[in-house]
C-alpha positions in Angstrom: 14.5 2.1 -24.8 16.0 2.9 -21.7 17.7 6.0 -21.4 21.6 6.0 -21.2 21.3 7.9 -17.5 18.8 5.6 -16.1 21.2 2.8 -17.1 24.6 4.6 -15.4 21.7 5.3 -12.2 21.2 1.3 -12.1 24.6 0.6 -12.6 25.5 2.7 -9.9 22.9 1.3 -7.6 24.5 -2.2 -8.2 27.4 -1.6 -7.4 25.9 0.5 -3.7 24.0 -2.7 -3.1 27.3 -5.4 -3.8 29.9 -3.9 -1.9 27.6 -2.8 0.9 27.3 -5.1 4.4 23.7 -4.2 5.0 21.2 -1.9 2.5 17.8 0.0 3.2 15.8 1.0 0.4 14.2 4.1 0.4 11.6 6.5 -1.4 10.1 9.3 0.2 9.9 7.7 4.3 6.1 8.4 4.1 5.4 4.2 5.6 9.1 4.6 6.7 8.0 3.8 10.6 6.2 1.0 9.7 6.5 -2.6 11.3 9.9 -2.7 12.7 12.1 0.5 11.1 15.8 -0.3 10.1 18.0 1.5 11.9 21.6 0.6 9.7 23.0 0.0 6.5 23.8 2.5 3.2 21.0 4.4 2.2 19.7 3.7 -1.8 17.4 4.8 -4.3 16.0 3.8 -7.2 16.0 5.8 -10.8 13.2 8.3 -10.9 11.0 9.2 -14.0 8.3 7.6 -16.8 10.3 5.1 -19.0 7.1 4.3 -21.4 3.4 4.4 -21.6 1.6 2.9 -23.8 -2.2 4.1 -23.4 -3.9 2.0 -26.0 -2.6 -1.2 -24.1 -3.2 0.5 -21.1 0.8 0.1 -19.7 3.2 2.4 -17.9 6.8 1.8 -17.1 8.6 4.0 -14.3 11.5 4.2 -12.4 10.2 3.0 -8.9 11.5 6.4 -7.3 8.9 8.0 -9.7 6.6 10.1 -7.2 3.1 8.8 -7.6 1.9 12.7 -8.2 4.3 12.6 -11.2 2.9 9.3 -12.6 -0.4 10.4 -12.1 0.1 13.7 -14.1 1.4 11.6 -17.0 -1.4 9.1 -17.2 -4.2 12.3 -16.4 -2.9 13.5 -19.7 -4.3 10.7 -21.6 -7.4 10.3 -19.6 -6.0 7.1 -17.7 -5.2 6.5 -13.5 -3.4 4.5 -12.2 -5.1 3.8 -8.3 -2.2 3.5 -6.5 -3.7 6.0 -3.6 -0.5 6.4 -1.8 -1.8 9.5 1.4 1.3 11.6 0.3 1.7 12.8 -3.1 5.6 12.7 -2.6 4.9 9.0 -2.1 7.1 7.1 -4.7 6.0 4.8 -6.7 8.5 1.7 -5.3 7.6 2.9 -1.7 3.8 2.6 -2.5 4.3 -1.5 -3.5 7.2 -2.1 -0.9 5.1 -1.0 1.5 2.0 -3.4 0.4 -0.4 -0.2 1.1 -3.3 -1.0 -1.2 -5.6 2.3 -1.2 -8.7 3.3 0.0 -10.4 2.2 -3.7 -9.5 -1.4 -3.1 -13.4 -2.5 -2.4 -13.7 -1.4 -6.3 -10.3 -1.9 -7.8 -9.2 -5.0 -6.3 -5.5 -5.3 -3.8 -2.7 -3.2 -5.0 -0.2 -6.3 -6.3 -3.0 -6.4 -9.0 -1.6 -3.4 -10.7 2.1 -4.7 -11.5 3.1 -6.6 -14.3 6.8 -6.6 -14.0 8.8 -5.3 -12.1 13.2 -5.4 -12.4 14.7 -5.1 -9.0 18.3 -5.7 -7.3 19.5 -8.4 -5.5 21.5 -8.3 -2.2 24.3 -9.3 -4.5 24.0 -6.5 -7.0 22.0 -8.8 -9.8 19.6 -6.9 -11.7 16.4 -9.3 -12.4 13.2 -9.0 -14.1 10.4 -10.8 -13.0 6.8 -10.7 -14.5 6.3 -9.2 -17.8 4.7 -6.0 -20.0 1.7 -8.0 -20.7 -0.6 -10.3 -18.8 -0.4 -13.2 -22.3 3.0 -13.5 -22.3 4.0 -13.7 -18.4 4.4 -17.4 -17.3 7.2 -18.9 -14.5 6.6 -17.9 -10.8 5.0 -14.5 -10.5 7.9 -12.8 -8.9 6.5 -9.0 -8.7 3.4 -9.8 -6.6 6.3 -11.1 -4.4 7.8 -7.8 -4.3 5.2 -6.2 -3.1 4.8 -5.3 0.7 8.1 -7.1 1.0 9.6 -3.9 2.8 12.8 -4.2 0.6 14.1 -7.3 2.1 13.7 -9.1 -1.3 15.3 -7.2 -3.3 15.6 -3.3 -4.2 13.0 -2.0 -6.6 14.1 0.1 -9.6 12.1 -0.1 -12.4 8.3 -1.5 -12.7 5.2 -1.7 -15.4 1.8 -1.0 -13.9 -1.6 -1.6 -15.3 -3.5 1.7 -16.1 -7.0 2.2 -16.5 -9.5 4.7 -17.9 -10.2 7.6 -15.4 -13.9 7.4 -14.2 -16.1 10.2 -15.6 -17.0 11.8 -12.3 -15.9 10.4 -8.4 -18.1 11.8 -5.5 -18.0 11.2 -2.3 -21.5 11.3 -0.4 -22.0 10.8 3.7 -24.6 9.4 5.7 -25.6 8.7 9.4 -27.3 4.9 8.3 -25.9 1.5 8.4 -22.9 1.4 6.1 -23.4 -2.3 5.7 -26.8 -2.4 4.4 -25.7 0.6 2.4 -23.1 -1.6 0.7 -25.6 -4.2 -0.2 -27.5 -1.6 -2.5 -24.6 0.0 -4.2 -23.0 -2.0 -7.4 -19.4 -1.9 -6.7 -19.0 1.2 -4.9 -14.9 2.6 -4.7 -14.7 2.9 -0.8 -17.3 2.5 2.1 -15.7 4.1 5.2 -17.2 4.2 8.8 -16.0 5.3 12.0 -19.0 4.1 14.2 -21.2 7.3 13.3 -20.6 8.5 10.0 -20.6 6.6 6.5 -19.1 8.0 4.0 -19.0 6.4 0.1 -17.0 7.2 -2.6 -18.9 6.0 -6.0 -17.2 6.7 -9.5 -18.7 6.0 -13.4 -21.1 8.0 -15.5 -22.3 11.1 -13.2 -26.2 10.1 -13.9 -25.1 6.2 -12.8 -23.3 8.0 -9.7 -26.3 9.9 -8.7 -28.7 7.0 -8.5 -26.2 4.7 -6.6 -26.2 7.7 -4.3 -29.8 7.4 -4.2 -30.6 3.3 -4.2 -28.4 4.0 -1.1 -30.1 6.4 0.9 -27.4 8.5 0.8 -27.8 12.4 0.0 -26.8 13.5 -3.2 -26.5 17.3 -1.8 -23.9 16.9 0.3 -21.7 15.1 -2.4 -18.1 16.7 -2.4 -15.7 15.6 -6.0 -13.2 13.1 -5.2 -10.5 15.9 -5.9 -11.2 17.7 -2.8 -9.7 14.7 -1.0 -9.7 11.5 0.4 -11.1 9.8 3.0 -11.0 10.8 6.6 -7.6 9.3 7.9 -7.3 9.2 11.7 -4.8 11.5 13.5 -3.3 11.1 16.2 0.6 10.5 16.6 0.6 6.7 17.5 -1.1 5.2 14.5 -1.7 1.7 13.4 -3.5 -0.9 10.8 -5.9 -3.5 11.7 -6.6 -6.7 9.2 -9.6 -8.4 10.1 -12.6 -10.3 8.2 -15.0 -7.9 6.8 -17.7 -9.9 8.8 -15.9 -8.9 11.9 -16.2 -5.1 11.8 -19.3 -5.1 13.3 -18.6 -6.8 16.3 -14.7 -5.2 16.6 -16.3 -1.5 16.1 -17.8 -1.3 19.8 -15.0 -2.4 21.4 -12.5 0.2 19.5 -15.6 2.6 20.5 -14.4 1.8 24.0 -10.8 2.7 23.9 -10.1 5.8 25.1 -8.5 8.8 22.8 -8.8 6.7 19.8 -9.8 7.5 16.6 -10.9 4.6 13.8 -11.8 4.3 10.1 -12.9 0.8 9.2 -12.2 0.3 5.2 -16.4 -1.4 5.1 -16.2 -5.0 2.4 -12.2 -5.0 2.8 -12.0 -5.5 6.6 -8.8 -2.9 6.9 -9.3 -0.2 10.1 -6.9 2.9 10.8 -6.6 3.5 13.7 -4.8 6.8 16.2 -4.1 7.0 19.1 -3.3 9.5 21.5 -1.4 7.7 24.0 0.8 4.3 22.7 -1.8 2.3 25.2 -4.4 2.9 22.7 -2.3 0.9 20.4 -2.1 -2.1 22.2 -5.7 -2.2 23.3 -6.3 -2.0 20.0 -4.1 -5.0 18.6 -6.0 -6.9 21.7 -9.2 -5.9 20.3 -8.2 -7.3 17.0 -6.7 -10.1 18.1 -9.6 -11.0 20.5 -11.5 -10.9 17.0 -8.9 -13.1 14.5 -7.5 -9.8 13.7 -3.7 -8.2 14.2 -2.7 -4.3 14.0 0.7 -3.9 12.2 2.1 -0.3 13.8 2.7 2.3 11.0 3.7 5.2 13.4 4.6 6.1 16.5 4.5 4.0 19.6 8.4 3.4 19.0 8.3 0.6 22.1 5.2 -1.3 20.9 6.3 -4.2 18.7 5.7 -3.5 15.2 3.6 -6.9 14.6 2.6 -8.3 17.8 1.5 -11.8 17.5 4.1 -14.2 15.0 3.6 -13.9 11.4 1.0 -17.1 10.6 3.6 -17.2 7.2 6.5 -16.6 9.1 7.9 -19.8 8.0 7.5 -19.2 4.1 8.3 -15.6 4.4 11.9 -17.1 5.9 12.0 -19.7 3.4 12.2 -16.8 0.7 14.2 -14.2 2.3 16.7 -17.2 2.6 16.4 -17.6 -1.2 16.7 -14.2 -2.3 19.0 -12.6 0.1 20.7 -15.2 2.3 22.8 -13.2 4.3 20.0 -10.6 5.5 21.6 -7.7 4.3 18.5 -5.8 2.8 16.0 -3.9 5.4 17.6 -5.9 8.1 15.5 -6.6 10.8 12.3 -4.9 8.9 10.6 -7.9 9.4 10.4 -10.3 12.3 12.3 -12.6 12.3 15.0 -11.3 9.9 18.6 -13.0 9.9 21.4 -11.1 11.2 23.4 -9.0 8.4 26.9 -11.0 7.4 29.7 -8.3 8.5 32.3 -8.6 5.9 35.8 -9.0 7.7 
């Protein structure tokens, strides 16, 4: 059951949402600068905290202002994850799948709008609906949370969601290596994350430690210079103009040399899942890299930074149907206006 001050929190945030003109979601403003920032309308937030878990069906309800390090001691407890990999532990949970950021374990664990079964969220005029449901068996009707996800708020506002859990690997290694991190793929069986920044490969395997070890090995890769997976993540670019690449997998190859070529830029290709950070010292770097991309079927979607580089560059290929829906849900574009291209103009009341 709900508890009596989450219920007077989402009553409260309906009412914020219906009376306001325009309405920005927000969690912790760790993907805040992404795309195209919103620059008006009342601030809100969704209920915070674990609702229910369920380990032996493997379920978790939060409030979707639930910080993922919070989530992720409650499931630890039981011996369960769930792999939202959000970079900042202050990350909340709604942020993580508003945002649309699967994590670096995707390769293994499959895109993030996997992990929601249901989700209840807020319209623009202060409706609270559920979409989706605890269970995979009894969910049918249009599959409304996957929708939610890397929607950016402009759906609706996120507050309360059930995730899919899962049993936390018995060890997690990450191992390096100077050789090909494509043919190194090929003899792993479903490794967690093959990163590569032109030089360096580095792999993060999970399972049984003895299994982990000779993956490691089947793959050329050193077993000595291991480091556990709770040391930290992958190596994320730095640099203050920063930005995401989408490209076919097949395509890193070829796009690596001429990121190589960019001057001051720093690159992390996501190997088998086609996704490249990039940084960039100077905004330049940016758009050279979106051209790069582009040149390649690719496009670079600015997360930091760069404040006069367009957020998406080239139109939205489902620009179209993601009008269609906005249109539906929230007709008067009064959630995260103008986070997305093409956004209508917020209705001023009076």
């Amino acid at each position: 059951m709900t508890p009596p001050a989450v219920l007077d929190r989402l009553d409260e945030l309906r009412d914020t949402i219906r009376a306001a003109d325009a309405v920005v979601p927000v969690g912790a403003r760790t993907q805040w600068e992404v795309g195209n920032p919103t620059t008006e309308g009342v601030e809100v937030r969704a209920p915070a905290g674990v609702l229910a878990y369920d380990p032996a069906e493997l379920t978790v309800t939060a409030g979707a202002g639930t910080t993922v390090a919070e989530l992720a001691a409650v499931l630890r407890d039981a011996g369960q994850e769930c792999p939202l990999d959000a970079r900042a532990r202050e990350a909340t949970v709604g942020g993580v799948l508003a945002a649309g950021l699967s994590g670096h374990r995707r390769l293994r664990y499959g895109p993030l709008r996997d992990r929601v079964l249901e989700v209840r969220f807020v319209t623009a005029d202060g409706r609270l609906v559920k979409g989706g449901g605890p269970t995979v068996k009894n969910v049918t009707g249009f599959d409304v949370p996957r929708l939610l996800v890397g929607s950016l708020g402009t759906i609706g506002v996120l507050a309360r969601v059930t995730l899919r859990c899962q049993p936390l690997a018995a060890s997690a290694r990450w191992f390096t290596s100077g050789g090909d991190p494509f043919a190194a793929r090929q003899r792993m069986f479903r490794p967690s994350c093959v990163a590569w920044d032109g030089t360096t490969t580095q792999v993060l395997l999970e399972g049984h430690a003895d299994d982990v070890l000779a993956e490691a090995t089947a793959a050329g890769l050193d077993p000595d210079r291991g480091r556990d997976a709770a040391v930290g993540g992958p190596p994320w670019p730095e640099g203050p103009h920063r930005g995401r690449i989408s490209v076919r997998p097949s395509r890193l190859r070829d796009l690596a040399p001429a990121l190589d070529g960019i001057a001051d830029l720093r690159w992390f290709a996501e190997v088998g899942v086609g996704t490249v950070h990039v940084a960039a010292v100077d905004p330049a770097g940016l758009v050279a890299a979106r051209d790069a991309a582009a040149a390649r079927g690719g496009w670079l979607l600015r997360v930091a930074g760069a404040p006069d580089v367009d957020g998406y560059g080239a139109p939205l290929p489902n620009l179209a149907i993601v009008e269609r829906i906005r249109a539906a849900f929230d007709p008067t574009g009064k959630l995260s206006p103008g986070r997305l291209p093409g956004a209508a103009t917020t209705t001023r009341a009076g």
